[in-house]
C-alpha positions in Angstrom: 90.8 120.1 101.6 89.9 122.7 99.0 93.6 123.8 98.5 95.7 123.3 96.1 97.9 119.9 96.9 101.5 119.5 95.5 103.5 116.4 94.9 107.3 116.2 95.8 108.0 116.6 92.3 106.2 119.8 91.0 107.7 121.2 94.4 111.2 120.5 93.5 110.6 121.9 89.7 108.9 125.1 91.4 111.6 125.6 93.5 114.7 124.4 91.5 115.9 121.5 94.3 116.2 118.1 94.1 113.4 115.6 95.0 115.6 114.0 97.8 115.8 118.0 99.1 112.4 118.9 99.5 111.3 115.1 100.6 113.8 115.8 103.7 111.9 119.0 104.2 108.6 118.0 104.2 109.1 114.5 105.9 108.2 115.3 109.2 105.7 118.6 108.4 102.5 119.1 109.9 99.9 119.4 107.6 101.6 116.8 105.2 99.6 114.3 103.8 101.0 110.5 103.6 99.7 107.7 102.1 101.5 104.8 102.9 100.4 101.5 100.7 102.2 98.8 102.9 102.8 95.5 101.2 103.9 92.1 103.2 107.5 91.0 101.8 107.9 94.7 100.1 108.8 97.5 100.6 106.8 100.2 101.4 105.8 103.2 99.4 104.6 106.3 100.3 102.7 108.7 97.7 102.9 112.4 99.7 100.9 115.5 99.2 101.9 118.9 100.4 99.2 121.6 100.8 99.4 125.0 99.6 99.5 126.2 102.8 102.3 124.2 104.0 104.7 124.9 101.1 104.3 128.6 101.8 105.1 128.3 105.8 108.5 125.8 104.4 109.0 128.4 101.7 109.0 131.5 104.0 110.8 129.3 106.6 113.8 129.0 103.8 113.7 132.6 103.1 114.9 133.8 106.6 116.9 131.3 107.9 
């Protein structure tokens, strides 16, 4: 909880990739936080967090395919 949390966006500035790229990477993650704010009749939207310590094990995981 004390780490530093990123949002899809400053990940795909950090690592020069499109939003759509690194929301298919981290979609299905453990460790990555999702809020969902369901509302009846609308859609859905999600606001996602991805810890420090999960962009480094997705990072590393890129490096050496």
């Amino acid at each position: 909880m004390n780490e530093r949390h990123y949002t899809v966006h400053e990940l795909a500035d950090l690592w020069n990739l499109s939003r759509d790229s690194i929301d298919r990477l981290v979609r299905k993650e453990p460790g990555v936080v999702v809020f969902r704010n369901p509302r009846r009749g609308h859609r859905t939207y999600r606001t996602i967090r991805i810890p420090h310590s999960v962009a480094e094990r997705i990072y590393r995981r890129m490096q050496n395919p």
